[in-house]
C-alpha positions in Angstrom: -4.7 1.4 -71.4 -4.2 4.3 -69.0 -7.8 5.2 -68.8 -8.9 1.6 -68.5 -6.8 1.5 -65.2 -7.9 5.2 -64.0 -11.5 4.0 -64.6 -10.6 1.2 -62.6 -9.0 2.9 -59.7 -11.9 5.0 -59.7 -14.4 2.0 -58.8 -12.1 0.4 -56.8 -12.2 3.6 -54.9 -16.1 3.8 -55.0 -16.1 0.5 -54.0 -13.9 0.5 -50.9 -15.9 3.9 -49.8 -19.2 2.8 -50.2 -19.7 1.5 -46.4 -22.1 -0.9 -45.1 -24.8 -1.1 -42.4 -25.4 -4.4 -40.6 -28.1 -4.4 -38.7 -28.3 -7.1 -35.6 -32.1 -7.8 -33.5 -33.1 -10.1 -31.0 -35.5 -11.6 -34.1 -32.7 -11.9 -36.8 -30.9 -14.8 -37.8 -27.6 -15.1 -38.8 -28.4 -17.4 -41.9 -29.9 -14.1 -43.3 -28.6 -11.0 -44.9 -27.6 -8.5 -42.1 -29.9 -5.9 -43.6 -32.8 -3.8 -42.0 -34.9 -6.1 -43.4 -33.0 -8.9 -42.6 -30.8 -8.3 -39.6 -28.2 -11.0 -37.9 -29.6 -12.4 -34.7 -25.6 -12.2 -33.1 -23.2 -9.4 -32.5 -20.4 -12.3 -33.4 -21.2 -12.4 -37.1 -22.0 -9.1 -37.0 -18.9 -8.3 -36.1 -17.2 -11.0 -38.0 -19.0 -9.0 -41.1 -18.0 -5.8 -40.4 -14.8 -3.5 -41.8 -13.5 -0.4 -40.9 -15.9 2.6 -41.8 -18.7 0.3 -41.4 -21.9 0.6 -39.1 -23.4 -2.2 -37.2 -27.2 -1.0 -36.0 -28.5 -2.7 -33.3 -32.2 -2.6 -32.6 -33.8 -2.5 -29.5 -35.2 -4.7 -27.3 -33.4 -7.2 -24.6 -30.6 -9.8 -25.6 -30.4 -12.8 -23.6 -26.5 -13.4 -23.8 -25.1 -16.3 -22.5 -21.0 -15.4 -23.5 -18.4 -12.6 -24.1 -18.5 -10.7 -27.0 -15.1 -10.2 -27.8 -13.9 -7.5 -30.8 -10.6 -8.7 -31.6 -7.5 -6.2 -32.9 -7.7 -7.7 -36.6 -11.4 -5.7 -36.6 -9.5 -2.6 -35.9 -10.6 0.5 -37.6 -8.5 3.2 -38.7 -8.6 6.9 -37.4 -10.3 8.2 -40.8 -12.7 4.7 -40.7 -13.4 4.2 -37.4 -15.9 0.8 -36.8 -19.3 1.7 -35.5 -21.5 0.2 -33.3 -24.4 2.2 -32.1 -28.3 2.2 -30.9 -30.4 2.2 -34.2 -32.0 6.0 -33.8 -33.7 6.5 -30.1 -34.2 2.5 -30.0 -32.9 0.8 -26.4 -30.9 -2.7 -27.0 -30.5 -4.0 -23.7 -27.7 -6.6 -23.5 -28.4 -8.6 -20.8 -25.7 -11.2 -19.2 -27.5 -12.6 -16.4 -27.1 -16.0 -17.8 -23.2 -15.5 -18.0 -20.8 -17.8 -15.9 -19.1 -15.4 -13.5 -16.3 -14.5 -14.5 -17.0 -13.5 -17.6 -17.0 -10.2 -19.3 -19.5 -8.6 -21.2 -18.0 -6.9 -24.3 -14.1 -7.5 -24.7 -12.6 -4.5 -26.9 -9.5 -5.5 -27.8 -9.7 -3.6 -30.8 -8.7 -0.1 -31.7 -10.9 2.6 -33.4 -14.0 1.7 -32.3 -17.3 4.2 -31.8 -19.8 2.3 -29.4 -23.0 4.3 -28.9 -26.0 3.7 -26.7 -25.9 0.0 -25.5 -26.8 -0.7 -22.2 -24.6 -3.5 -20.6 -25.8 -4.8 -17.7 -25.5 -8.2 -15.4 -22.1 -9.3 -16.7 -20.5 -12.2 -14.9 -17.7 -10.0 -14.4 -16.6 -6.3 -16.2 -19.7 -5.1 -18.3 -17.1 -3.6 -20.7 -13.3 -4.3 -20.5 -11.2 -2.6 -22.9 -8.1 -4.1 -23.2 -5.2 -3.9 -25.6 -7.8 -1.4 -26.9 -6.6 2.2 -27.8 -8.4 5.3 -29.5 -11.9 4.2 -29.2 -15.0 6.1 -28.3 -17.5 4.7 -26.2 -20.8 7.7 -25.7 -23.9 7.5 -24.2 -23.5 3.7 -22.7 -25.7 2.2 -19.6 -23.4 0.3 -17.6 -25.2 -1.5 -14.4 -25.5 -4.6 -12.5 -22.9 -6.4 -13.6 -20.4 -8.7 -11.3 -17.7 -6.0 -11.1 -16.5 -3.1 -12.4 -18.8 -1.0 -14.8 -16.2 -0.2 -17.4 -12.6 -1.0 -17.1 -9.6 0.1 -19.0 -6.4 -2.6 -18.8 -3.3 -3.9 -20.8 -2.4 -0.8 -21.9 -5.1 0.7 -23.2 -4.7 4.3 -24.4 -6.6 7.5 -25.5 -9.6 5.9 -25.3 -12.6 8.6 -24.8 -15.8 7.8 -22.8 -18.4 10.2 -23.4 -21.9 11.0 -21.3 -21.9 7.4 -20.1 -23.5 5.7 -16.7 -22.0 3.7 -14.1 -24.3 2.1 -11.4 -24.9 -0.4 -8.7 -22.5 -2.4 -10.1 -20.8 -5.3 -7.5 -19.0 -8.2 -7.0 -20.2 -10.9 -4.2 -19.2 -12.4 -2.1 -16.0 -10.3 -1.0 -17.8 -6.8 -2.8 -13.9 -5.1 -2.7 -13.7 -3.9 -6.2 -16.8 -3.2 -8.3 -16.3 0.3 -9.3 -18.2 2.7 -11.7 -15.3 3.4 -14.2 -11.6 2.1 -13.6 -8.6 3.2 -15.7 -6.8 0.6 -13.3 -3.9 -2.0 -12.9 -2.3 -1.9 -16.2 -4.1 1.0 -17.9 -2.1 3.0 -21.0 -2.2 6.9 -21.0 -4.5 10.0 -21.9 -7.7 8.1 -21.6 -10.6 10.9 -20.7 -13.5 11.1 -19.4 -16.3 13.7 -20.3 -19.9 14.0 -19.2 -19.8 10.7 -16.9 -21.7 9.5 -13.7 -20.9 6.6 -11.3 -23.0 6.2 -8.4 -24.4 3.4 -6.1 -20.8 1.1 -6.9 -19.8 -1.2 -3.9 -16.1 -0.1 -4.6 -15.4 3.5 -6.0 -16.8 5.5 -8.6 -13.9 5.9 -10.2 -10.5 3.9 -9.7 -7.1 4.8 -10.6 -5.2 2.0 -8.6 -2.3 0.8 -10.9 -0.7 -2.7 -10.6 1.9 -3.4 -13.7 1.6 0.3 -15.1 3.2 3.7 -13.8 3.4 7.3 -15.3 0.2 7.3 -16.9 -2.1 9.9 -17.3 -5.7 10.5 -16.8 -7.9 13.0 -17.5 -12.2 13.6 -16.2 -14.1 16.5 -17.3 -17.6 17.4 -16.2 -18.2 13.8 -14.3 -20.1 13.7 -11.0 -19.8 10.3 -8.5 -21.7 9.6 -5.8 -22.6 7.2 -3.3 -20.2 4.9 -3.5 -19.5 2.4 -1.1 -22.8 0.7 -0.6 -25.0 -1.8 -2.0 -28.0 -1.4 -4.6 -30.2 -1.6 -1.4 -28.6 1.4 0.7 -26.6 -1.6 3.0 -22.7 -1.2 4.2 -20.8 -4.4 2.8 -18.2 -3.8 5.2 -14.8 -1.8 5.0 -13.5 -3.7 1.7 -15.6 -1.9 0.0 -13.7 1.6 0.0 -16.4 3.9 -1.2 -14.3 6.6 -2.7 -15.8 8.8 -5.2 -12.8 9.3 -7.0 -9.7 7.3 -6.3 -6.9 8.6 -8.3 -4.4 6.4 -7.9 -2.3 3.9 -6.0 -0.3 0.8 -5.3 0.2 -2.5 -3.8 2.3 -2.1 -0.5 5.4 -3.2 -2.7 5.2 -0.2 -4.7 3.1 2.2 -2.7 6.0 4.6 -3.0 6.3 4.8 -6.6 3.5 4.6 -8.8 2.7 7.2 -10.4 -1.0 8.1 -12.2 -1.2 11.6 -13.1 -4.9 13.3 -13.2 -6.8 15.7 -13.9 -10.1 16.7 -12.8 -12.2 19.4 -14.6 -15.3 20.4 -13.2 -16.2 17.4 -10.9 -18.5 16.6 -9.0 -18.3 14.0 -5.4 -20.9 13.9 -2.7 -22.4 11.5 -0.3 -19.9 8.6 -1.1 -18.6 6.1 2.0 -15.2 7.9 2.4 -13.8 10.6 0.4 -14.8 12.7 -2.3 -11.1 13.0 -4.6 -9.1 10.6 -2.9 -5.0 10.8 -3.6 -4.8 7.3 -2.3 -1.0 6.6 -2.0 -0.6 8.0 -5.9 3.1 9.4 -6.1 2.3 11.1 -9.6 0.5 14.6 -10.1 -3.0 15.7 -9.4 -4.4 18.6 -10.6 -8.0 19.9 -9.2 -9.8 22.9 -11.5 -13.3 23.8 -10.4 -14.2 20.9 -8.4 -16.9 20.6 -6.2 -17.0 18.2 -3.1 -20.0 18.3 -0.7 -20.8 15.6 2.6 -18.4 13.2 1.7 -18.5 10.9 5.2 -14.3 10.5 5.9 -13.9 14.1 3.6 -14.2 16.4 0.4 -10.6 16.5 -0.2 -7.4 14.1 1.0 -4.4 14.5 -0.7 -2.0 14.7 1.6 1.4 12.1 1.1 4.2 13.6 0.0 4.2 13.0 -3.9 7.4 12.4 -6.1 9.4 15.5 -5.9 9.0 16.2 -9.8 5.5 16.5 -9.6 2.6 18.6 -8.6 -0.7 18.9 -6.9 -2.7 21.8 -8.3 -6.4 22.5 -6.6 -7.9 25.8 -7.7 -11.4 27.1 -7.4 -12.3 24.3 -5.8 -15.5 23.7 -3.4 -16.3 21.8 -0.6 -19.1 21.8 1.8 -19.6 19.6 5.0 -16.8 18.0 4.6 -13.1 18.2 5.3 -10.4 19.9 2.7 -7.4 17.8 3.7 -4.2 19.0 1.8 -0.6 18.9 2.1 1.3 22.1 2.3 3.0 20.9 -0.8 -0.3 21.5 -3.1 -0.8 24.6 -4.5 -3.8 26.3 -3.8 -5.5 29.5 -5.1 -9.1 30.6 -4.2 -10.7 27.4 -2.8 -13.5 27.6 -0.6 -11.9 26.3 2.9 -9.9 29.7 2.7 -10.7 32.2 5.5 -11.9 34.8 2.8 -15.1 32.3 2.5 -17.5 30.9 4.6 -19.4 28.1 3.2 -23.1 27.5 4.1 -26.4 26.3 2.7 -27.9 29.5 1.5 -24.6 29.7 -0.7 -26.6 27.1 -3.0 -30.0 26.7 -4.9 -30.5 23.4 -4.0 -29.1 20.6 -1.7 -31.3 17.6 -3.2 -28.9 14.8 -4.2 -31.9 13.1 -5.5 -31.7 15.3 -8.9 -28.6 14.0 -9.7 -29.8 10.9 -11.3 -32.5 12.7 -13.4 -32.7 11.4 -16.9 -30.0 12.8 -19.3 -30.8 15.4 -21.9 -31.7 14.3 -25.6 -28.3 14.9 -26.6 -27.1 12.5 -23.6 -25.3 15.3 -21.5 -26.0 15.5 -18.1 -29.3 17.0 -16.9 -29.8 20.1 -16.0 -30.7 20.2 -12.5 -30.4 23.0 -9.5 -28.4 20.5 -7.6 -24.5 22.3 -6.2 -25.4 25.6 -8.4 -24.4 28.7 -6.8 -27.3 31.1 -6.0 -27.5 34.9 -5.9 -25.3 36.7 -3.5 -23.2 33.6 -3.0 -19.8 35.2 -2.2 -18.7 32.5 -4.1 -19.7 34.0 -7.3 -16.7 35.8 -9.2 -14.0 34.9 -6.5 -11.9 32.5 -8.7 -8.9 32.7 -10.9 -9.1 32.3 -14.7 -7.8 29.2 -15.4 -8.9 29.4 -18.9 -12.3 27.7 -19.4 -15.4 30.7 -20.0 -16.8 32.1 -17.0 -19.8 34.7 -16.6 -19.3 38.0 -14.8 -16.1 39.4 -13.3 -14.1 36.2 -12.5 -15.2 32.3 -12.9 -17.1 31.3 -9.4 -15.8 28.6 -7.1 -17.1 24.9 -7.4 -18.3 23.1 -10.8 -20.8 25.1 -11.9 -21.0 28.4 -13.4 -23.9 30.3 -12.7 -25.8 33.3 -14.8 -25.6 35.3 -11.4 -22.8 38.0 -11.0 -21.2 39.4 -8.1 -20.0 42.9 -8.9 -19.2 43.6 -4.9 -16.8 40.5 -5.0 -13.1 42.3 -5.4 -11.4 40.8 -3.3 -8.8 37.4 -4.0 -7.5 35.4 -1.1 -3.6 35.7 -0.6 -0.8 35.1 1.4 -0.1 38.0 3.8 1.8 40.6 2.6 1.9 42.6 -0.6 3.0 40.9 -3.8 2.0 40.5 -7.4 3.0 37.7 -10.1 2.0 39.6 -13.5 1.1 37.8 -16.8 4.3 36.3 -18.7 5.0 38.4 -22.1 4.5 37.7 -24.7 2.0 35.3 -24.0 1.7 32.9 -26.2 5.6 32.7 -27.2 8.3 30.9 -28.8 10.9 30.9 -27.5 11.6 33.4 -25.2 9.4 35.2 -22.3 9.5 37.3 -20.0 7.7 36.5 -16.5 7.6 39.5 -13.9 6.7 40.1 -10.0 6.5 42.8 -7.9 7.3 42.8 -4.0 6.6 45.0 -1.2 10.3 44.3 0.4 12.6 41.8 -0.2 12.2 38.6 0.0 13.4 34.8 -0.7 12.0 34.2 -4.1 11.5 30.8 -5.9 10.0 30.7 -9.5 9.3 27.2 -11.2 7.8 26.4 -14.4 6.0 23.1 -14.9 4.3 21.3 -18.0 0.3 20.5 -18.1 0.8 17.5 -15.9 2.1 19.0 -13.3 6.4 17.7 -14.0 8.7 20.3 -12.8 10.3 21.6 -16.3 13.1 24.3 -15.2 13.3 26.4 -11.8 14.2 30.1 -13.2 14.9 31.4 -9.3 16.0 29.3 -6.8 15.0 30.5 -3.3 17.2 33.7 -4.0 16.7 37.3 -2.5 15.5 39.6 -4.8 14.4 43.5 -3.7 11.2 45.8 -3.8 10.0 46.5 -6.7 9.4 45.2 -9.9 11.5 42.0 -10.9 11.8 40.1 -14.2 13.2 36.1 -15.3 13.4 35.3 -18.9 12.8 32.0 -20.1 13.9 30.8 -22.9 11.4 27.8 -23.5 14.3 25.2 -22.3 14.1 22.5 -19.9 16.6 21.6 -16.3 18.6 19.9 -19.5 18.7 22.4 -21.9 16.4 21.3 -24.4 13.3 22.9 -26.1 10.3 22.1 -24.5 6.9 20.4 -26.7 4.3 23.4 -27.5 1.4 23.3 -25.0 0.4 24.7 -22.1 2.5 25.9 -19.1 2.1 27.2 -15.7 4.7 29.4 -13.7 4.7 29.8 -9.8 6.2 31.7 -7.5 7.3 30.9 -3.9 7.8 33.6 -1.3 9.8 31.9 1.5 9.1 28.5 0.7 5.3 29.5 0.5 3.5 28.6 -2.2 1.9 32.3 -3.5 0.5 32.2 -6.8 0.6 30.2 -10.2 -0.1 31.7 -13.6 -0.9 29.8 -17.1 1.1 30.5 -21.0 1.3 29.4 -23.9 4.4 28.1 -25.4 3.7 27.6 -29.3 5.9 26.6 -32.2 
């Protein structure tokens, strides 16, 4: 008897892990089998036939769709059988909503542990893609365009979601045209939701929105995304000043709550040019931004504003950051370290290879990341080559360069680091990583009114280890002992220390804390 019911666990398990492909075309018919041979003519039964660690293949061609196709929660997949939906190999299905009341959404993920792949979306009555109530889902290498608002929105709490090497454009909503953006983790968005590989352009709103309206301290995160001309219509026209034409917006609140929302993000290697207004916009966000290796270039109302006062327990961070005619508007509550608007640079033309915007909508690489182009790169003899900080990420030559792009080019002569004036030096903590104690030293030329604060990867103040006290010449040392303001031990991850010299923000280092 025992081996009768081992031998049937054992094709019970066969059975259960022996995943289907359904195959959907505009010529099938969903009377027939769902296979290559016979696909279903509907993404609803498709769907409706479908269970986690299957694969739905959708053929190319156009589908004339007339309604929402909505993916409900009970077609969830799991995190080891995630639901697929994707392009059959290098085919193009073209969903096509044009028909669509207005209104109406395109695809409706309410689902979680979904992979969508290679669909293009466009023409939707209202969102081409809304996920909502959606969380942990992977949508790579999706066409998002003309549709009736907002390329791709993320609502109702929707949460570590990742949207990989997709496109954003022309998308807009008439009459009013006040809030079609490219990409918006907006209103009542859940955290860690990132972005990698991404472009918005030609969106009546923004490219990307972080406006919040029913959700606060939520986190965002962009990697390698470029946005621009935002702000305008399809045809190059101005629909007036409702359409705000950031590139990205990273946060914000109605006027009720304008001093308390807020969205934390991060920006990675971004890239915004020739939008309406500005390039990274704070908005009215109270929550942290942090700014690594961005690149900002002719912006029309700036580059950079982020200049409201934020909640006192967060941060702004912009390091090795770039921007080109256009302003750098910052509060002197950010903290900076080797941007471009600092006097040790001077930014011009010949400081890149090319200035042609017109690249940046070149067709993608095979693998669907972003194209290489000439567009922004540094080019030899830039001063801006090797004048960074590390910040962690791999860099050529002596130091990473300023802006988004790293190029092959090095720039032995380039020794020199803006600072503050007067002599100082913040060393590396030790040991580095740690657990649970480290030691963080600095060295002063005379004494001076020192402040030290550690904060966590978003930017939240975690413990203040000297409080504007005077310390002497010399070498000086704090120990912390991997403890928060309320004595308890800290989550592993990443850290950053900084140290204020008379309420001036000098430098910030990175560590490790591990357990």
């Amino acid at each position: 008897m025992k081996k009768l019911i081992l031998l049937f666990l054992f094709f019970q398990f066969a059975v259960n892990h022996n995943y289907a492909q359904i195959y959907v075309a505009t010529y099938g018919n969903d009377d027939s089998l769902g296979t290559k041979e016979k696909p279903y003519a509907t993404f609803t039964k498709a769907i409706s036939e479908s269970a986690p660690g299957d694969t739905i293949c959708v053929r190319g061609g156009t589908y004339n769709l007339t309604t929402t196709i909505t993916i409900t929660a009970v077609k969830s997949g799991t995190d080891s059988q995630m639901c697929t939906m994707t392009a059959y190999n290098n085919e193009v299905p073209v969903l096509d909503f044009s028909e669509q009341e207005l209104g109406s959404k395109g695809i409706s993920l309410k689902s979680n542990y979904w992979h969508i792949i290679g669909l293009n979306i466009t023409k939707a009555g209202d969102n081409g893609m809304d996920i909502n109530f959606g969380s942990n889902n992977i949508i790579e290498r999706c066409q998002f365009y003309r549709n009736n608002d907002t390329g791709l929105q993320l609502s109702a709490g929707s949460a570590n979601n990742q949207i990989i090497n997709c496109d954003s454009y022309y998308n807009a909503d008439p009459p009013d045209y006040a809030d079609a953006d490219g990409f918006a983790p907006k209103l009542t968005v859940g955290s860690g939701n990132y972005f990698y590989g991404c472009r918005a352009w030609g969106n009546c709103d923004d490219g990307w929105d972080g406006y919040l309206r029913g959700a606060d301290d939520v986190s965002t995160t962009l990697e390698n995304c470029w946005t621009w001309g935002n702000g305008y219509l399809e045809n190059g026209s101005d629909p007036g000043s409702q359409a705000n034409g950031n590139g990205f917006k990273m946060g914000g609140g109605d006027n009720s709550n304008s001093d308390s929302l807020m969205h934390h993000f991060t920006l990675i290697k971004c890239v915004a040019f020739n939008n309406k207004a500005k390039g990274f916009d704070q908005n009215n966000n109270m929550g942290s931004m942090i700014l690594y290796n961005c690149t900002g270039y002719n912006n029309q109302t700036a580059n950079y504003r982020i200049q409201r006062a934020i909640d006192p327990e967060q941060v702004v961070i912009v390091k090795n950051c770039l921007s080109y005619d256009g302003l750098a508007q910052l509060g002197d509550f950010a903290i900076q370290e080797t941007n471009s608007w600092f006097p040790a640079f001077e930014v011009t033309a010949d400081d890149f290879l090319s200035l042609d915007t017109d690249l940046a909508s070149a067709a993608r690489q095979a693998d669907g990341s972003l194209p290489d182009i000439d567009l922004l790169h540094l080019a030899e003899g830039s001063d801006l080559i090797d004048a960074g900080v590390d910040l962690g990420f791999p860099f050529n030559g002596l130091a990473p360069d300023l802006g988004a792009f790293e190029t092959d080019f090095t720039n032995s002569i380039n020794e020199y680091k803006y600072t503050m004036p007067g002599d100082f030096q913040l060393l590396q903590n030790y040991p580095n990583p740690f657990n649970p104690t480290t030691h963080i030293s600095y060295i002063l030329a005379k004494p001076e009114k020192v402040t030290l604060i550690i904060f966590n990867s978003v930017g939240q103040k975690v413990a203040t280890l000297v409080d504007g006290e005077m310390r002497e010449t010399g070498l000086n040392t704090a120990i912390w002992n991997g403890r928060n303001k309320n004595g308890m031990i800290v989550p592993a991850g990443v850290y950053f220390y900084r140290l204020e010299l008379r309420n001036v923000i000098i430098s910030t280092r990175k560590m490790l804390f591990i357990k």
